[in-house]
C-alpha positions as CSV (number, residue, x, y, z in Angstrom):
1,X,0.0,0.0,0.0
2,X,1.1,3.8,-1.1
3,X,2.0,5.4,2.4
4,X,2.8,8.7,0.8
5,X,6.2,10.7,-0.4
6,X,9.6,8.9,0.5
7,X,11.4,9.7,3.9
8,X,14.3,11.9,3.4
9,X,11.6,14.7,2.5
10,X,10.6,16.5,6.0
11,X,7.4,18.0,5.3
12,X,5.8,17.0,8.3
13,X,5.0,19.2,11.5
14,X,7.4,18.9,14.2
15,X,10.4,16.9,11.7
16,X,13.6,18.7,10.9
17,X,16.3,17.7,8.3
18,X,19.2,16.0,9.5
19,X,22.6,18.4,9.9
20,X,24.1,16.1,7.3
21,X,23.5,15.6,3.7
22,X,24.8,13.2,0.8
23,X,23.9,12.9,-2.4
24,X,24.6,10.2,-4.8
25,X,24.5,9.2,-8.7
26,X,24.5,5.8,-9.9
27,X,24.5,4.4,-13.7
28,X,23.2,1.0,-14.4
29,X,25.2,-1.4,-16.6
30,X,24.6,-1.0,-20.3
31,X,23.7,-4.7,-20.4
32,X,21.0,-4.8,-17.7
33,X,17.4,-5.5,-18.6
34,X,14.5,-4.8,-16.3
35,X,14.5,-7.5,-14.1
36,X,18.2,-7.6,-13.2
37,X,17.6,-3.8,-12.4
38,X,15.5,-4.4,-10.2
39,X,17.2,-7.4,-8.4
40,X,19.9,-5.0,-8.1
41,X,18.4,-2.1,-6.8
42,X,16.0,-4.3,-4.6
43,X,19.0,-5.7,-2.6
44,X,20.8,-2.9,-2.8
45,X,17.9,-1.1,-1.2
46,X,17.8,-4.0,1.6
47,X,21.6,-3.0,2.2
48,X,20.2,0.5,3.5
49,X,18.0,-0.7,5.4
50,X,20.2,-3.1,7.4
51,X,22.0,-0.1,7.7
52,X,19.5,2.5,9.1
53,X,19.2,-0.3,11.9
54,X,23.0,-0.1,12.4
55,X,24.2,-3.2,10.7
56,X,26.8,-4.1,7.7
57,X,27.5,-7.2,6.1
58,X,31.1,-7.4,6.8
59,X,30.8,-6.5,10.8
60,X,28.9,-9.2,11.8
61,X,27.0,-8.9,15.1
62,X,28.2,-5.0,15.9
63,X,25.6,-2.6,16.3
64,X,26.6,0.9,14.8
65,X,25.6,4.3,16.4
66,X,22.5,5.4,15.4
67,X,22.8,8.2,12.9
68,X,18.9,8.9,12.1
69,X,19.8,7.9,8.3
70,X,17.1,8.6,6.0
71,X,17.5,6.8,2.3
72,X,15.6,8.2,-0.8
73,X,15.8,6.8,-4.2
74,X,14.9,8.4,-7.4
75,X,14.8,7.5,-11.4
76,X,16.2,10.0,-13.9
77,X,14.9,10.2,-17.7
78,X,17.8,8.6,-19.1
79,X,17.0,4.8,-17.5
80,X,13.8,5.1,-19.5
81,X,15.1,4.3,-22.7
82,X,18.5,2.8,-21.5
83,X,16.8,-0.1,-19.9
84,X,15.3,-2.7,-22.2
85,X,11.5,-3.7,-20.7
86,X,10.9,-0.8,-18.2
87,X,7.1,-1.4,-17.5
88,X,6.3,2.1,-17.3
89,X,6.4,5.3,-19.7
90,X,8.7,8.5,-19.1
91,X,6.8,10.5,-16.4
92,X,5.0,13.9,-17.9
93,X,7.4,16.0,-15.0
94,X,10.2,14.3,-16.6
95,X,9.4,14.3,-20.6
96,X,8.8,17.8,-20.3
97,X,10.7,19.1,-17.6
98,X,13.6,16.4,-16.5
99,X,16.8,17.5,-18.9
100,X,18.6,20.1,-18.2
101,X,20.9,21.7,-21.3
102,X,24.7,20.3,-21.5
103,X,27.4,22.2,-20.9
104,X,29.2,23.5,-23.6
105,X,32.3,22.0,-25.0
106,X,34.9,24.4,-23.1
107,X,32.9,24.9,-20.0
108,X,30.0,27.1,-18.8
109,X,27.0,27.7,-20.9
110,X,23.2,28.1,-19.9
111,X,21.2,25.2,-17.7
112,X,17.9,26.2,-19.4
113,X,17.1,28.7,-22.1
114,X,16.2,31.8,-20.7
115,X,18.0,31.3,-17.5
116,X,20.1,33.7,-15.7
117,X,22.2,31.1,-14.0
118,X,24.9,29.1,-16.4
119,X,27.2,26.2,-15.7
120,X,30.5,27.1,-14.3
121,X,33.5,27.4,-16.6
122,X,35.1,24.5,-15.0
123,X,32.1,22.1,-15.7
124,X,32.2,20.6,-19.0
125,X,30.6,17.5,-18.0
126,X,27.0,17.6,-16.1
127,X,27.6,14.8,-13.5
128,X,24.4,14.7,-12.0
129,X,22.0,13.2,-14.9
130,X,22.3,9.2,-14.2
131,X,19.9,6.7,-14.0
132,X,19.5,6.6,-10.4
133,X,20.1,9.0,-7.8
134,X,19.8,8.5,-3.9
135,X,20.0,11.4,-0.9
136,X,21.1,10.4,2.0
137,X,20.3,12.8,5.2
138,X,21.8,12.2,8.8
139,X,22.1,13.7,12.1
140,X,26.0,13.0,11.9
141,X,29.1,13.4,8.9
142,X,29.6,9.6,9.3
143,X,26.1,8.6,8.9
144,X,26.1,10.5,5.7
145,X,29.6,9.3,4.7
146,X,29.1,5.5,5.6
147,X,26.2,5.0,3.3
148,X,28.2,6.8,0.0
149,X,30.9,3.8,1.7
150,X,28.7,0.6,1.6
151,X,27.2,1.7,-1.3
152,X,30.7,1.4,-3.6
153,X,31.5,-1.5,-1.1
154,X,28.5,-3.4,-2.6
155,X,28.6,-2.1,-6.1
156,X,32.3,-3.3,-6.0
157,X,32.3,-6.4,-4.2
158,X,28.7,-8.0,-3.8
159,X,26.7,-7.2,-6.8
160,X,28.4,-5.0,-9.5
161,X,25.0,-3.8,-11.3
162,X,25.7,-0.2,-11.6
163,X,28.5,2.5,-12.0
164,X,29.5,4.4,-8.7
165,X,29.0,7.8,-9.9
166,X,29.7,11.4,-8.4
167,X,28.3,12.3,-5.4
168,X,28.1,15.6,-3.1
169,X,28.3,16.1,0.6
170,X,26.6,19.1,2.7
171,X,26.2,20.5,6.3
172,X,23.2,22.8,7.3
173,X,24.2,25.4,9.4
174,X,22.9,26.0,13.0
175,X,22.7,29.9,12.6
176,X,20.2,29.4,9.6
177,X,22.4,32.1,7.2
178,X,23.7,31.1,3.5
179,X,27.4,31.5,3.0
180,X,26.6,35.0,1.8
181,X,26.0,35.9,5.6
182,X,22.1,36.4,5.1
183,X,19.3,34.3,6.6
184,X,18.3,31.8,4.1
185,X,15.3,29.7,3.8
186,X,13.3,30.7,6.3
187,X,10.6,31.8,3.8
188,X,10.4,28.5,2.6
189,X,6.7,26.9,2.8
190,X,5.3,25.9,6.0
191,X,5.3,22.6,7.3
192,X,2.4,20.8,7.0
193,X,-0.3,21.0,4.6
194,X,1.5,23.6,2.7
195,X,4.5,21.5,2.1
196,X,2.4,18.3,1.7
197,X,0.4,20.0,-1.2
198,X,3.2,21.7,-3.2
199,X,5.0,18.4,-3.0
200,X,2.9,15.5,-3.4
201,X,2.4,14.0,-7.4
202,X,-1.5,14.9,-8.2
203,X,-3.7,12.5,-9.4
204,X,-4.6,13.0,-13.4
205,X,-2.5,11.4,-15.6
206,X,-3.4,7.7,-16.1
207,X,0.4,6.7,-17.3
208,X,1.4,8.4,-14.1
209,X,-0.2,6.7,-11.4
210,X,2.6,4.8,-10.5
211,X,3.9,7.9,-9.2
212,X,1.3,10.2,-7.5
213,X,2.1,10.6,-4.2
214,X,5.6,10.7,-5.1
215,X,7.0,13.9,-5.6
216,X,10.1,15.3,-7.8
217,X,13.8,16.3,-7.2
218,X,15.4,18.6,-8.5
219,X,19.4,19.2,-7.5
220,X,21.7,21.8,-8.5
221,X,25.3,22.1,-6.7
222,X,25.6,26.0,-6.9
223,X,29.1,27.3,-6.4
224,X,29.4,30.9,-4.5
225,X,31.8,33.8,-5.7
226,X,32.3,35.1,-2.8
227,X,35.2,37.6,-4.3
228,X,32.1,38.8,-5.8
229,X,29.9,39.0,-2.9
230,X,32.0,40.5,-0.8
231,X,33.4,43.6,-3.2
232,X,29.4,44.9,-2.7
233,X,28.3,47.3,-0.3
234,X,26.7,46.3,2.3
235,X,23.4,48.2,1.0
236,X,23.5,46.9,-2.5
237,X,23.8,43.5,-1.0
238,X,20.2,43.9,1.0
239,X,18.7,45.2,-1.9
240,X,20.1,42.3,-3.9
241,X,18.9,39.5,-1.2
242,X,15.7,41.7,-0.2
243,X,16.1,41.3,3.7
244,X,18.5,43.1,6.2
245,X,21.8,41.4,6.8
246,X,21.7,41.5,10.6
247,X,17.9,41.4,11.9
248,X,16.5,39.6,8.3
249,X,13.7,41.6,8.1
250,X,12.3,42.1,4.5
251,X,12.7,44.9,3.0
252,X,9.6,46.7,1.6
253,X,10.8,49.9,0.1
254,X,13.2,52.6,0.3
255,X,13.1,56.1,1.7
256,X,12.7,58.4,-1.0
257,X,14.8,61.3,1.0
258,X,17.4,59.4,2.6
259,X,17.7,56.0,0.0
260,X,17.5,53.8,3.4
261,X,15.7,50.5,3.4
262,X,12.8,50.5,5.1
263,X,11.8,47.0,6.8
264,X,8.1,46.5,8.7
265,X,7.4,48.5,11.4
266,X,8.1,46.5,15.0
267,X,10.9,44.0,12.8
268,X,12.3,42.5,14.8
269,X,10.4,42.5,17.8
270,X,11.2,44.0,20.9
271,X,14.4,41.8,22.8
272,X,15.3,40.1,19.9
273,X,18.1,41.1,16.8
274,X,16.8,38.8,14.5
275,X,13.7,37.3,13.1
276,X,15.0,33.9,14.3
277,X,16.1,34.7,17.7
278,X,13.5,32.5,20.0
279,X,10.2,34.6,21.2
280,X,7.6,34.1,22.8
281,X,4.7,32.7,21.0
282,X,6.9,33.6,17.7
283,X,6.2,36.7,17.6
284,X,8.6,37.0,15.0
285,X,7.8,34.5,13.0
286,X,5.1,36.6,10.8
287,X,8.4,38.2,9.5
288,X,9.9,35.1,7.4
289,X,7.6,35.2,4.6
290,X,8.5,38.2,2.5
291,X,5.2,40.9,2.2
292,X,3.3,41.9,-0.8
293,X,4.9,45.4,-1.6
294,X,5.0,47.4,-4.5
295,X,7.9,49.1,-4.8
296,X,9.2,48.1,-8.5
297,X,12.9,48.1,-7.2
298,X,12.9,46.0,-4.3
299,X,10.3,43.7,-6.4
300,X,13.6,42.8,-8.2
301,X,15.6,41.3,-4.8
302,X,15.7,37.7,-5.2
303,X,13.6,37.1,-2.5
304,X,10.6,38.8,-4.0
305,X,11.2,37.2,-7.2
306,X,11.0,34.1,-5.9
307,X,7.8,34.1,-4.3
308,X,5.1,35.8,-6.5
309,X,2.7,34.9,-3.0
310,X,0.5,33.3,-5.5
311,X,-1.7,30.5,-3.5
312,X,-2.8,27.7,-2.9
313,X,0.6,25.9,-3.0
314,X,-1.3,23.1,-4.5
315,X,-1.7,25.4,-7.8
316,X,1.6,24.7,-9.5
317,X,1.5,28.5,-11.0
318,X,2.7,29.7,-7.7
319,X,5.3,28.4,-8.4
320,X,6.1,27.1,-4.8
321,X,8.5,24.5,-4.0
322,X,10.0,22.9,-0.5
323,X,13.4,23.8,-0.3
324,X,15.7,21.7,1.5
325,X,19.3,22.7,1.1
326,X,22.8,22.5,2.2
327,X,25.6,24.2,2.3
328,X,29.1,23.0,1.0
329,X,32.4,24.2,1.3
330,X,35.3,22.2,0.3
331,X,38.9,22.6,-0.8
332,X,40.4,23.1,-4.5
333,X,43.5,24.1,-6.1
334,X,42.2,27.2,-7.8
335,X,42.4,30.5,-6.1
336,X,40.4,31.5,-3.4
337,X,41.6,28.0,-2.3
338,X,38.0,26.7,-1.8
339,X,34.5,26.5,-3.4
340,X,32.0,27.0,-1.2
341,X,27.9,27.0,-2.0
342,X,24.9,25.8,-1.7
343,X,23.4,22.1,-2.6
344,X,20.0,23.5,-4.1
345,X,17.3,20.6,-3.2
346,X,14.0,20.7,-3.6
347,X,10.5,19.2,-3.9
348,X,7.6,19.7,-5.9
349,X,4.6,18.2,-7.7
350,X,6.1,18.9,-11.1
351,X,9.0,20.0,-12.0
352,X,7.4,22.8,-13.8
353,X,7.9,24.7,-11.4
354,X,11.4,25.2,-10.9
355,X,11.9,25.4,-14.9
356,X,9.3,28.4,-14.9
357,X,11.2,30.0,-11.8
358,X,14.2,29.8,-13.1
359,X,13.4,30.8,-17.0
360,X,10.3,33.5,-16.8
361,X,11.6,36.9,-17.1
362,X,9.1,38.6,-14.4
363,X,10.7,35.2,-11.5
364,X,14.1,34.3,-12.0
365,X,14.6,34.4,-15.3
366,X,18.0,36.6,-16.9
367,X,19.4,37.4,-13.7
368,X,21.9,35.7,-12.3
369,X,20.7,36.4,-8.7
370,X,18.3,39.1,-8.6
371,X,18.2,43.3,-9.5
372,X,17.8,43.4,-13.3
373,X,20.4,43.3,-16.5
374,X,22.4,46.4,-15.5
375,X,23.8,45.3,-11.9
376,X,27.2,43.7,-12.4
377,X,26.4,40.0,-11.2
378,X,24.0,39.6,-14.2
379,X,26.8,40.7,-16.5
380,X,30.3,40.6,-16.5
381,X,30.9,39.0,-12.8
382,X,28.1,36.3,-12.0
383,X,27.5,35.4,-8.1
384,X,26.3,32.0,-8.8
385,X,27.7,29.2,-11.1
386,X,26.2,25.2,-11.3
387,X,28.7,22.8,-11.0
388,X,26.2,19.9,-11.6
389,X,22.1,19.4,-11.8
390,X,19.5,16.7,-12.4
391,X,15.7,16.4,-12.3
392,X,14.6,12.9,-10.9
393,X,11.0,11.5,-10.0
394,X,11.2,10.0,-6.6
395,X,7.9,7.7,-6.3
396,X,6.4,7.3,-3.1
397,X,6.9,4.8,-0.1
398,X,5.0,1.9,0.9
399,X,4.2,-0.4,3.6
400,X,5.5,-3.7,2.2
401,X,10.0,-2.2,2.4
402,X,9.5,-2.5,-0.9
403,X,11.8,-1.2,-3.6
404,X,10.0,2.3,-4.2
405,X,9.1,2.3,-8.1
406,X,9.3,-1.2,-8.3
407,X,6.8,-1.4,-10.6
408,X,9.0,0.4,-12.9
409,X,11.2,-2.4,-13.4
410,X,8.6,-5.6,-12.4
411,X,4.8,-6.6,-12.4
412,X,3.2,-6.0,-8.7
């Protein structure tokens, strides 16, 4: 029986992501049919599961700490017509919406046409469109890193049905800022029925049944200049983002005498220097979501133009998603010395959505970031850069442990 979308996707009242984050991309063997897909993925999904409850195959009888693991699987468009006798057709959200563009030849070059945010110069090879892609979320690093282990471990040693791809690590951080030094994601949707309804696969399509319920991920490992960033004023910056740096109270216009942002009056509340400093009863809380304004200028900060406040959720033209992202930093041999970003995840009924976000010209679309064509990170110095991205549908759970989308691969 269907129980709903996969766990690993923390829509739920009262859940919270684990501080740890792993993502992983696998390609099946060019000589595997449906069947032996499935035989491998099916025991290669048992493997997790022996290992949420602590237990590998080669440490017989020792019980492992208890990370809070969370395992979710997904199916990109390419296994569709790489696999010979898949039982199912290509998803709508995928046909229409699951490929992003390659990257040119010599690096760089646009994700989607009409998008402001282009690969970075040193990808020339998207990594992250394989058959399979699994997210692994934990309350500790080695929770996270132990499951990227087994997983080679078993593709290398116990049943070699599919190529250890590239995968991507992440932390979230406890002070609930971006590497930019701003608060970030605290607009996101609510948890709950909010979530739950700009998430969950809608009934409709009869070829698509096997997946309502399910939802859709889409992942983009977004590198950070923050040479860039951090040659801005401090001003231009909250005008970029749309919030204050310090309190993160959203700006809704600017003083036509003195050119100062001007937040809501009482933000933050009284005792408090932030909108996420504890209060009682949250007072602050009606501060996250960014207002309805009207002031054209600060209608360009990325904050308003990612949230048109367009409901319900369920409507897929608001264009809502559930974000749940992590930050990266990790070394290279390039100057600054390190790349440091943001693992873009997120959640929605379609992937519609994010294309539409990301492409139309009024949302996301030609800027890099936010402001319009003039400011200098949506010309000749971009903020952000993708080092990889992939759209997979991620059908839902049930209450048999069984393989989820099995009946991709085998008769129920």
């Amino acid at each position: 029986m269907i129980t709903g979308v996969q766990e690993g996707i923390f829509w739920q009242e009262k859940t919270t992501p684990g501080a740890h984050f792993g993502i992983l991309f696998l390609r099946l063997n060019d000589d595997l049919d449906a069947a032996s897909a499935y035989e491998g993925l099916r025991s290669l999904w048992m493997m997790y599961q022996n290992l949420k409850q602590g237990r590998t195959a080669d440490l017989p009888g020792i019980q492992l700490p208890d990370s809070h693991l969370t395992v979710t699987i997904g199916y990109g468009r390419n296994l569709f017509g790489r696999v010979a006798g898949v039982r199912q057709a290509v998803p709508q959200g995928l046909k229409l919406y699951g490929n992003l563009k390659s990257p040119a030849p010599t690096g760089g070059g646009e994700i989607l046409k009409g998008a402001g945010l282009s690969y970075s110069s040193k990808t020339l090879k998207n990594p992250a469109t394989e058959d399979i892609v699994v997210q692994f979320t934990a309350a500790t690093a080695l929770g996270v890193n132990q499951a990227i282990v087994e997983t080679w471990k078993f593709l290398t040693f116990t049943r070699p049905f599919a190529a250890f791809g590239k995968f991507y690590t992440g932390f979230q951080r406890e002070d609930r800022r971006s590497w930019l030094g701003f608060h970030d994601g605290i607009s996101n949707l609510r948890s709950g029925k909010e979530r739950q309804n700009a998430i969950e696969i809608k009934p409709g399509i009869a070829a698509d049944s096997w997946v309502e319920r399910g939802t859709y991920l889409v992942f983009m490992r977004i590198e950070v200049d923050l040479r860039v960033w951090h040659r801005l004023g401090l001003a231009d910056q909250e005008l970029l983002v749309g919030r204050t740096k310090l309190s993160g109270c959203p700006v809704v216009g600017i003083d036509p005498a003195t050119q100062a942002l001007r937040v809501p009056t009482g933000c933050p509340v009284v005792d408090t220097k932030q909108i996420t400093d504890p209060t009682p009863a949250g007072s602050n809380f009606p501060f996250f979501e960014t207002p309805v304004i009207a002031d054209p200028v600060v209608l360009l900060s990325h904050v308003q133009r990612a949230n048109h406040h367009i409901a319900p959720t369920s409507d897929r033209n608001s264009l809502r998603i559930f974000r749940q992202g992590y930050e990266f930093l990790e070394s290279t041999n390039e100057s600054p010395g390190f790349s440091a970003g943001l693992n873009f995840v997120s959640f929605q009924d379609t992937p519609e959505r994010v294309t539409r976000m990301l492409t139309s010209p009024s949302w996301l679309g030609g800027v890099n970031f936010g402001s319009n064509d003039t400011h200098p990170t949506n010309r000749d110095t971009p903020l952000l850069s993708v080092l990889a991205g992939g759209v997979y549908v991620v059908p839902p759970a049930n209450d048999q442990d069984l393989l989820p989308g099995y009946d991709l691969f085998v008769v129920g």
